[in-house]
N, C-alpha and C positions, 0 to 999 in steps of 0.2 A: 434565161428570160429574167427581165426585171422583175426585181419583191420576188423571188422565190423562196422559199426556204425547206433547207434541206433538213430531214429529220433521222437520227440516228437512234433506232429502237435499241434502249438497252434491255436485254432479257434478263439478267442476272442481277437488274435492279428491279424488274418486278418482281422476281421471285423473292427479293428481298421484303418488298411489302405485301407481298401475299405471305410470308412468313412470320410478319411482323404483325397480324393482324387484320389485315388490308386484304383478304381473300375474297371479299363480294367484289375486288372494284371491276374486275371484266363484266359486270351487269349496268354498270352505267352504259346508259344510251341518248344522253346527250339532251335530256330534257327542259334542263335548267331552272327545275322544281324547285332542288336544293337552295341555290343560291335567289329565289325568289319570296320561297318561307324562310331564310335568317334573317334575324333584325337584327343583328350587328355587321352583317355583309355592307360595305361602304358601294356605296353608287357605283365609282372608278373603280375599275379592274373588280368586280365582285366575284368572290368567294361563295362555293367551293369547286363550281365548275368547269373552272379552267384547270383545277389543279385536278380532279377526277381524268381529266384527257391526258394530260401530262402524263399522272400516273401509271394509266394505262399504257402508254410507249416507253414508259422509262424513264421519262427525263429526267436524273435522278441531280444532275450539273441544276438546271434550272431548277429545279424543286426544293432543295436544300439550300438556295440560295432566293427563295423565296418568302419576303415576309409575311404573307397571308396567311400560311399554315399555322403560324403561331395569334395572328389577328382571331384566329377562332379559337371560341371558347369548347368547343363539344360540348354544346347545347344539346344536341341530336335530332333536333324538331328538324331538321335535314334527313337524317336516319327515318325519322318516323313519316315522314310525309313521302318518302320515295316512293316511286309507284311498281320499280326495279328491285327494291329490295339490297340497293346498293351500298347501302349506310357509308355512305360521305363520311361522318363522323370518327366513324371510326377507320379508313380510312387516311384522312388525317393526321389521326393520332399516330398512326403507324409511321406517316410523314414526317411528322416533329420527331421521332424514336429516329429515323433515320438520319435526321436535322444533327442531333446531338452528338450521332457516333460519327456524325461526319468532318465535324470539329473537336473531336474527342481526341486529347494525348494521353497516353499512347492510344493509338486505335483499335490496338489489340484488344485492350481493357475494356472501352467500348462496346465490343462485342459478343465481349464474354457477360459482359450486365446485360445485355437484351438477349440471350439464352439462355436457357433454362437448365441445361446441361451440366453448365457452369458454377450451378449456385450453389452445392457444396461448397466447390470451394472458394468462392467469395466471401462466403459466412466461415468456414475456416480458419480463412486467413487472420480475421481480427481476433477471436479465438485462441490462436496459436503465439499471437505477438503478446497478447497482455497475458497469456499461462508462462510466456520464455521471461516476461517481465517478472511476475511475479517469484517464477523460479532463482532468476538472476541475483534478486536483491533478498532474496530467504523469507516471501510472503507465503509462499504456496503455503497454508497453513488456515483454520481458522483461529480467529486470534479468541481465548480466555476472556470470560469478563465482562461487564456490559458490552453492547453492540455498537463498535464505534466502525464506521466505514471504513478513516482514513487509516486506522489501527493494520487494515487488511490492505487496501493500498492507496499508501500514501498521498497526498494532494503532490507532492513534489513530483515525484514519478509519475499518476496521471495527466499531468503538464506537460512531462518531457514527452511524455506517445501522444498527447490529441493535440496540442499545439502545431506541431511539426503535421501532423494528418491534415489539420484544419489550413495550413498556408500553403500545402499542396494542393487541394482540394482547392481554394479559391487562386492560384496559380495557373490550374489547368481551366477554370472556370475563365478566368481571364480570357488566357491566351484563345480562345475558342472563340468567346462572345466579340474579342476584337478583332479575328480573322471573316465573325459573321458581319460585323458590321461594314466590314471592310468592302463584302461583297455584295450585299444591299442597297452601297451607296454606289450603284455602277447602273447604266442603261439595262434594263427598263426603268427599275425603281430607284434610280437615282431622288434627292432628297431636293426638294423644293422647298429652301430653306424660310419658316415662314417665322419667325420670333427667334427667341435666342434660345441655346440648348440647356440650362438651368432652369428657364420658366417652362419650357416643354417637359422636364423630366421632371419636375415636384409634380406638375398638373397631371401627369403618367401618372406616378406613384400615389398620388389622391385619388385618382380611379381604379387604380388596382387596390387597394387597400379598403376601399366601399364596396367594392364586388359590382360597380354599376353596370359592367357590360352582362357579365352573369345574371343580373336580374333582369335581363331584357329575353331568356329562354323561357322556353314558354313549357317545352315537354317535361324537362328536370329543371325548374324552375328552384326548384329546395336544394338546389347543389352549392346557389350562391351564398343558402344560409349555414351550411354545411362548411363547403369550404372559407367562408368568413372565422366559423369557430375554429378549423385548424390552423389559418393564417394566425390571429392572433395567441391561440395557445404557441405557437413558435416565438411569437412576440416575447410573451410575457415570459418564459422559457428561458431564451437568449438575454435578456433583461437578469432574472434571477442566476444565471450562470456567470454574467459579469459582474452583476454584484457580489456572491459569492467569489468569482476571483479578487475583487477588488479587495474583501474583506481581508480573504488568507494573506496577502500580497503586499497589501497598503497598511490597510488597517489593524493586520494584524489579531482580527476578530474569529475567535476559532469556531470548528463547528464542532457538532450538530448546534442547531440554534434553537429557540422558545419555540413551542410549538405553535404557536400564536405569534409571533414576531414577522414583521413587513415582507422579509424576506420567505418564510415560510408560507405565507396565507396568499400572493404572488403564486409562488409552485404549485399550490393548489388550485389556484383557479388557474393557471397554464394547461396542469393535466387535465383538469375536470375540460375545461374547452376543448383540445385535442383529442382527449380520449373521447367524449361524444360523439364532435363532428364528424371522425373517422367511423365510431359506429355506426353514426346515422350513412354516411358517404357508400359503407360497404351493405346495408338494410337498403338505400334507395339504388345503387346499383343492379343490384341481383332480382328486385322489385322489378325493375322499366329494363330489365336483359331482354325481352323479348320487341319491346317496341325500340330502345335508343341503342342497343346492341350490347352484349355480355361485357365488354371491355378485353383488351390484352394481356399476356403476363408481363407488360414491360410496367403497365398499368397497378395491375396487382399486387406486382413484388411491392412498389412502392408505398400501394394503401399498407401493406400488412407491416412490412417493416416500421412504418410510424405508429402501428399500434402495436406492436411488442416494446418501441421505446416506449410508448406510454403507460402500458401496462407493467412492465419491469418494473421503472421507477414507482409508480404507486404501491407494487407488493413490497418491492424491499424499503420503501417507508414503513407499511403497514407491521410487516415481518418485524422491521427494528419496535417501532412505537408497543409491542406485544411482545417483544423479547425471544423470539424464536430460532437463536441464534443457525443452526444447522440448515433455516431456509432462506433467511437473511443477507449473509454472505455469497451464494452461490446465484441466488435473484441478484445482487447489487453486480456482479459480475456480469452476470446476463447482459445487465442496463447497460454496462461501460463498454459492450461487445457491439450491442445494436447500435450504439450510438455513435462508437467508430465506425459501424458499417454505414450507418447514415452518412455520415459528413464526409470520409473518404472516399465514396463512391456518387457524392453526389454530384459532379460534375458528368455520369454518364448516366445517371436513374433521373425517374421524372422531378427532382427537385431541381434540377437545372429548368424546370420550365418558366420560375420564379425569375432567371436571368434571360432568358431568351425572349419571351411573352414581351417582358418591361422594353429590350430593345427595339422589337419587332413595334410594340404600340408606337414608343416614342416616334421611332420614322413614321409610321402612319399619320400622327400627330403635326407632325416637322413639313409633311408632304400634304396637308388638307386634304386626308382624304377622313375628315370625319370622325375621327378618334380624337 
């Protein structure tokens, strides 16, 4: 018959998003609640109701090649207004988790960051490379003497391990984000090209950057102020980390620096942003678990890991500035562990959402539908 369409339930991809978090979504029943309390659900094609059906059958092809899932912010005023108990939101989230690993190189890795099984030894692993580092070049040691970082290991050598982490890391980020675009830009949501791709994507990144869609929820409405202070403590963060490269590199400016000097008072108010918003993130979280939904461990791992780098770094400043040699070195270790767990992993943990979110807006932007 004409206009039919055939649907092939995949099981093994719900059980995937029932794993991933997405265990209420067999109670949607087709109300269309959700997608009537979001105010950022765009008029055309709205969110998150279609992707609730999908869900439910599988349609794991269509779904992960769908921009909307990333169009939503997990507001949860979806979550909270269900009458089902279906929490859309989260949901979602489990959607985007599945998003990630589905353009994730290798795939394998992918799936070992969205379980929990795994996370030994994914935290291991950085662990084990900067102790074989340390071993290698005759650091394993603390060093005698005032507390000087680079004394224990070197700015040279921490170069040669995150540099090489970090171009992989945005490699695999790449090649992912350009296989997602690739397939976004096909029937249904082909791109209805409305302006040129440079003024759509600065005007993306001014709205991502203001948090304006985030201030349009209504339930966790404090999440846009939250995550506004971790956005820019990463700013400010990446900022003093090139500057500090710049210095050893270029300029030749050694460290530790004045305790008061531009580049120091920077770091501080980085962590101080970061380390709040996250406190506040993980306080309003566990606060609204029963009305906007607990959240995932794919969720989790990510809040926590940005507050051990935060916390790291601030003890082993503290540790040095008090001379505590014995907690000092082993805290700055920590920090150089988490922080390669960050960045190396972060094309398969939720900081890929920073790349995916930006893509998904701009075509919504490209395509008028309101963004």
């Amino acid at each position: 018959m004409a206009g039919e369409t055939v649907i092939k339930p995949d099981l093994q991809a719900i059980k995937q998003i029932i794993a991933s978090g997405g265990e209420s979504v067999k109670k949607c029943f087709q109300c269309a609640t959700c997608s009537v309390v979001c105010n950022i659900s765009p008029e055309s094609k709205p969110f998150p109701r279609k992707e609730m059906i999908m869900a439910q059958w599988g349609l794991k092809e269509e779904l992960v090649k769908n921009p909307d899932i990333w169009l939503c912010h997990q507001c949860s005023d979806c979550t909270a207004y269900c009458p089902r108990g279906a929490k859309p939101g989260e949901v979602l989230g489990a959607l985007r988790q599945m998003c990630i690993q589905h353009y994730a190189t290798p795939p394998q890795l992918g799936k070992m960051v969205g379980d929990p099984k795994f996370l030994p030894i994914l935290i291991a692993f950085p662990i084990l490379v900067l102790l074989a580092a340390l071993k290698v070049t005759g650091h394993l040691n603390i060093p005698a003497g005032p507390i000087v970082y680079s004394k224990f290991f070197p700015t040279l050598l921490v170069d040669f391990i995150f540099v090489p982490a970090f171009f992989f890391a945005v490699a695999v980020l790449a090649k992912g984000v350009v296989a997602y675009w690739k397939d976004i830009n096909v029937n249904p949501w082909k791109v209805r090209a409305k302006g040129n791709l440079v003024g759509n994507l600065i005007a993306t990144l001014i709205d991502i950057l203001w948090h304006n869609r985030f201030r349009k929820c209504e339930v966790t409405y404090q999440r846009s102020t939250n995550h506004l202070l971790v956005l820019f403590g990463f700013i400010f963060l990446l900022i003093v980390t090139s500057w500090g490269f710049l210095n050893e590199w270029v300029l030749h400016h050694e460290s530790p620096y004045f305790l008061l000097s531009p580049i120091k008072l920077l770091a501080m108010v980085g962590t101080a942003a970061l380390l709040y918003g996250i406190y506040n993130i993980i306080k309003e979280r566990q606060a609204n678990a029963e009305q906007a939904g607990a959240g995932s461990y794919f969720d989790w791992m990510f809040v926590y890991v940005v507050l051990v780098v935060g916390a790291t770094g601030l003890l082993a400043w503290l540790f040095r500035l008090v001379g505590i040699r014995i907690l000092a070195y082993p805290t700055y270790f920590l920090h150089l562990s988490s922080v390669f767990f960050l960045f190396f992993y972060a094309p398969y943990t939720k900081m890929a959402h920073m790349v995916y979110r930006t893509v998904a807006m701009l075509h919504a932007r490209m395509s008028d539908r309101g963004f």
